[in-house]
N, C-alpha and C positions, 0 to 999 in steps of 0.2 A: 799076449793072447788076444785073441779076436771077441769083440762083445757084440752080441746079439743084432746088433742094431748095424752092424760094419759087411760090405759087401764083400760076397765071398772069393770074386779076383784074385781078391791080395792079399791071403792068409798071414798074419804075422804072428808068430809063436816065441817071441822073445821069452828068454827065464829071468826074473827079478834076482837082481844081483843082489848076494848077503855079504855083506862085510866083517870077517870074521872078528873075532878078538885077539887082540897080541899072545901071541904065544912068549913065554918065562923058563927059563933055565933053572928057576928057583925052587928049591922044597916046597910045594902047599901041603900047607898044614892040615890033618884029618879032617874029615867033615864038610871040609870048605865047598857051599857051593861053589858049581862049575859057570861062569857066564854067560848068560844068554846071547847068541851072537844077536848085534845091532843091525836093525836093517834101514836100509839107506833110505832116505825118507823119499816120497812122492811128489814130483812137482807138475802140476798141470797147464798145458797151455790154449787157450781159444783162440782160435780163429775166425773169421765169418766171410760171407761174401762180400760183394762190393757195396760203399756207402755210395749214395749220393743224394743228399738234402737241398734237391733243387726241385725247379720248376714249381709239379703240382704239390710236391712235398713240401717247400716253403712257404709257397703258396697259402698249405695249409696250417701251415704254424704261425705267417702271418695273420689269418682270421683268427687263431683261437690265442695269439697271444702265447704259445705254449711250446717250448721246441721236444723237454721231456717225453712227452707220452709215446712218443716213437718207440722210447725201448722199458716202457712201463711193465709189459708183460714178460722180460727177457732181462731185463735188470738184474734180477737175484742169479740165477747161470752166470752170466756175465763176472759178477762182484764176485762169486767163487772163487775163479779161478786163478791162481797164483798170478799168470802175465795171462794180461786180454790183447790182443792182435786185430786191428779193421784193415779194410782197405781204403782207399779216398779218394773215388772217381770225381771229384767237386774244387772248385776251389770253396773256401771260406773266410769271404770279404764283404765289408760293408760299402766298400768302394763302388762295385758297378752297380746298376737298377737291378732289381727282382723284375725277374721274365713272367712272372705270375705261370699260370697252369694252361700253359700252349707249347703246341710241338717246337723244338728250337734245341741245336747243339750247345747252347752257350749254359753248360750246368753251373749255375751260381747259389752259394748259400750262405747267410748272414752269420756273423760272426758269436749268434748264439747255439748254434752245432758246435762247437767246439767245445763247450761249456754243457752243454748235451749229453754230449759224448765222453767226458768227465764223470760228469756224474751218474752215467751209465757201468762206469766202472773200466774204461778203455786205458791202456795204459801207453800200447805203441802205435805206429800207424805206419801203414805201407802209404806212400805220396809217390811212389812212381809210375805213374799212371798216366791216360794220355788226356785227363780233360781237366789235370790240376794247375794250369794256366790261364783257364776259362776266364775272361770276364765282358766280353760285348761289348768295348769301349775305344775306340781307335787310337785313345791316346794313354792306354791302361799302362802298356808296356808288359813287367814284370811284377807291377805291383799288387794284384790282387793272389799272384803267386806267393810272394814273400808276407803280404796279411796271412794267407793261410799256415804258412808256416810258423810265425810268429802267434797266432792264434792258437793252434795246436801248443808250443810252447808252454803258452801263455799259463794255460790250464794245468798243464804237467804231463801231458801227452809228448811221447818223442815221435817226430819223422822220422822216417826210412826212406831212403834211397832219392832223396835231392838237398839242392844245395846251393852256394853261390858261383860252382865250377866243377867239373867233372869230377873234378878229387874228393871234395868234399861228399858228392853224391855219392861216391862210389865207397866213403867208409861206412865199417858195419857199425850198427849199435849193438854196443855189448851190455846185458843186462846178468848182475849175478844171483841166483834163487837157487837157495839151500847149498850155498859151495860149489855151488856148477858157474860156471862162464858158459852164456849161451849167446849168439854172437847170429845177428842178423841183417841178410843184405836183400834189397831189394832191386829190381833194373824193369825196365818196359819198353815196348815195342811199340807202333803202329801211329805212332804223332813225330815229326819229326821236329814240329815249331816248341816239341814241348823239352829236348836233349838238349841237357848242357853239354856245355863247352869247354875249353881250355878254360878259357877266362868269360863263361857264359854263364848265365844260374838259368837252371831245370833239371829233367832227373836225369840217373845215371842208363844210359841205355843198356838196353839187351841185346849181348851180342858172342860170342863165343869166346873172343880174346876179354872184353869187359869181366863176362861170366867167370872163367879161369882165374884172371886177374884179383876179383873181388873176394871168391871163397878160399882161393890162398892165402891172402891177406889176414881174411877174418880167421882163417885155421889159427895164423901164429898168435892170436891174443882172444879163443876162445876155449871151452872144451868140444860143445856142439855149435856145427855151422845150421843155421835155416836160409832156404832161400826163397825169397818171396819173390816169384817174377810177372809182372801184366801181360799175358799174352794172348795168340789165338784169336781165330776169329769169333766173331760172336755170333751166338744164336743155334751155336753145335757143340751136341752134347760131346761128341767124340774128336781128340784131339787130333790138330794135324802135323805134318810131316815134321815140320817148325821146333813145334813145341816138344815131340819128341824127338828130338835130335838134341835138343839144350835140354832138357831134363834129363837123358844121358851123360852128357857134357857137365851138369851139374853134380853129379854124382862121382866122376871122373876126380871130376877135381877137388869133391872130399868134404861132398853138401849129406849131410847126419839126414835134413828131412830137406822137402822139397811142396812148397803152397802157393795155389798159383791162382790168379784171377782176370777178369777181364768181362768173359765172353756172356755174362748174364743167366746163363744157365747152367744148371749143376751138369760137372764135365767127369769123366769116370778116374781111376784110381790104379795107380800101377806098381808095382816092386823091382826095383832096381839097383840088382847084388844088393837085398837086404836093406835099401832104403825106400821108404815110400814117399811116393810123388802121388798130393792130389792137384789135378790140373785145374780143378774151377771148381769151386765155392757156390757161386750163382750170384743171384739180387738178396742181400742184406737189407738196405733200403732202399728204393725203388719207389717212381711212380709207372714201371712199364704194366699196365694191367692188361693191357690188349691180346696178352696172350698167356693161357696158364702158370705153364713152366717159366715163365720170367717173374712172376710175382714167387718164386721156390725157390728156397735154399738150403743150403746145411750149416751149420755151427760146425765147427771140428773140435773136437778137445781130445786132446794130445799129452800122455800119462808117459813122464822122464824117471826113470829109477836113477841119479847119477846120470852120466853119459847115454844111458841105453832107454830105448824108445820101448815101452813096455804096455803099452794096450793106446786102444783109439775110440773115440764113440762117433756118430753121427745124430744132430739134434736137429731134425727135420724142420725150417721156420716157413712163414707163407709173409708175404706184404702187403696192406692194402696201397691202393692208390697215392693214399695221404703219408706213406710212410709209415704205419703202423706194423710193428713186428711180429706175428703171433709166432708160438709153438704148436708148430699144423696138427692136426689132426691125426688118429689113428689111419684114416685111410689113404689121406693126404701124405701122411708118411713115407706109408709102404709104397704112394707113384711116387714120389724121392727117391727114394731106396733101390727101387727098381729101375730105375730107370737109370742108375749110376750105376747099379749092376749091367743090364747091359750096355752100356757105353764101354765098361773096363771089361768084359767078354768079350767086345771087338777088337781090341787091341792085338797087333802084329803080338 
């Protein structure tokens, strides 16, 4: 069923599966109550938009000493939910300099995000992404890539979707909650410095045979497939050509849900044969404030009865500058809301 808060596009009406009780060939004896049939329990999953604990956001963790307060107001949601999900548009190395809070591609954050983001309650993390090689150092190589993954580790955070070679990147992580196998792969698009190789470490890219390839894989050693893929261009709420052709493609090939990130701002919502595809998240952490909608995002929390996807919420957040995460406002909400309504109105 659809909750208040969920744009009307993409009605999902799933029914909560009950799991009966053994039927018996046996005499029961007078009287005997009848069993209550058990019902399968609820497992929730969050999502969020893209992290990236750089620049003016380190920045600002460097002056106060404090990396926590980012997700101080968003902490308790967080620690809720059964598995928590980010994305990690950053690397996380103490190797190269801090860029301090000036314009500059090179997103670099200290090796206490990672431990941040732990004790925010984050369990897995999407790393295929195109600026998790980042470090502004010419003789860096791959190494502030491999701190960041070891960093995440470190804490007990798993990466998603890279690796020390394409294979690697390309296996799912399978996590098991309440007797489900849920099995998750991620891939990205639009850096090519940042795709492993045969014998290269970076992420697994996005690409149709990859795509096919990976949720096949994760079919045979999950019950539900997720596919987290970096895409799209940024700065549009309405996805393109690209992205729906491989969110199609993902589905094809036998992806349960479909979460997708990249473009900084929240991107609309679509149902395909009975799977939902959200195409972008938006800014999680963020110092983009130059412009509204890039400081907006949504939480996604995502309600599993067993195998079947059985309701969704949207938790409207806003960022400051410094990386602060609120729970936006009532009005602030409804332009969220609204505005990923009509993005998934536009859809072919």
């Amino acid at each position: 069923m659809k909750t208040p808060n969920s744009p009307s596009p993409t009605p999902v009406t799933p029914t909560p599966t009950i799991q009966p009780s053994p039927t018996s060939t046996a005499t029961v004896p007078p009287n005997t109550p009848t069993p209550e049939p058990t019902e399968i329990p609820t497992t929730t999953f969050l999502f969020t938009g893209v992290i990236v604990p750089a620049r003016c956001v380190q920045a600002a963790i460097d002056a106060s000493g404090d990396s926590d307060y980012l997700y101080d107001e968003v902490r308790e949601i967080i620690t809720q939910a059964d598995l928590a999900v980010g994305t990690l548009n950053a690397t996380i190395s103490d190797y190269p300099p801090r860029t301090g809070c000036v314009p500059t591609y090179v997103l670099v954050g200290g090796s206490e995000n990672a431990d941040a983001l732990e004790r925010a309650g984050f369990d897995l993390m999407s790393v295929a992404t195109n600026h998790i090689k980042n470090c502004g150092l010419s003789n860096c190589g791959n190494r502030a890539f491999f701190d960041t993954l070891d960093n995440l580790r470190r804490v007990g955070i798993t990466p998603i979707g890279a690796g020390e070679n394409l294979g690697q990147a390309m296996e799912p992580v399978v996590v098991e909650v309440n007797d489900v196998r849920y099995g998750f792969i991620s891939q990205g698009q639009l850096e090519p410095n940042v795709f492993a190789g045969e014998d290269s470490p970076g992420i697994a890219v996005l690409t149709e045979g990859n795509l096919r390839a990976a949720v096949s894989a994760a079919r045979t050693v999950s019950d539900v497939v997720i596919v987290m893929p970096h895409w799209g261009p940024e700065d549009v709420p309405t996805p393109n050509y690209s992205q729906l052709d491989l969110a199609q493609i993902a589905v094809e090939a036998g992806a349960d849900l479909v979460v997708g990130n990249h473009t900084h701002v929240v991107q609309a919502i679509q149902e395909i044969d009975g799977v939902l595809v959200f195409y972008g998240l938006g800014n999680f952490v963020f110092d983009q404030d130059w412009a509204r909608d890039h400081q907006q995002g949504v939480i996604l929390l995502v309600s599993f009865q067993g195998t079947e996807l059985v309701d969704y919420k949207f938790v409207p957040t806003h960022v400051d500058v410094d990386g602060r995460v609120h729970i936006a406002g009532e009005q602030e909400a409804a332009e969220i809301l609204a505005r990923i309504e009509e993005a998934s109105r536009r859809l072919p």
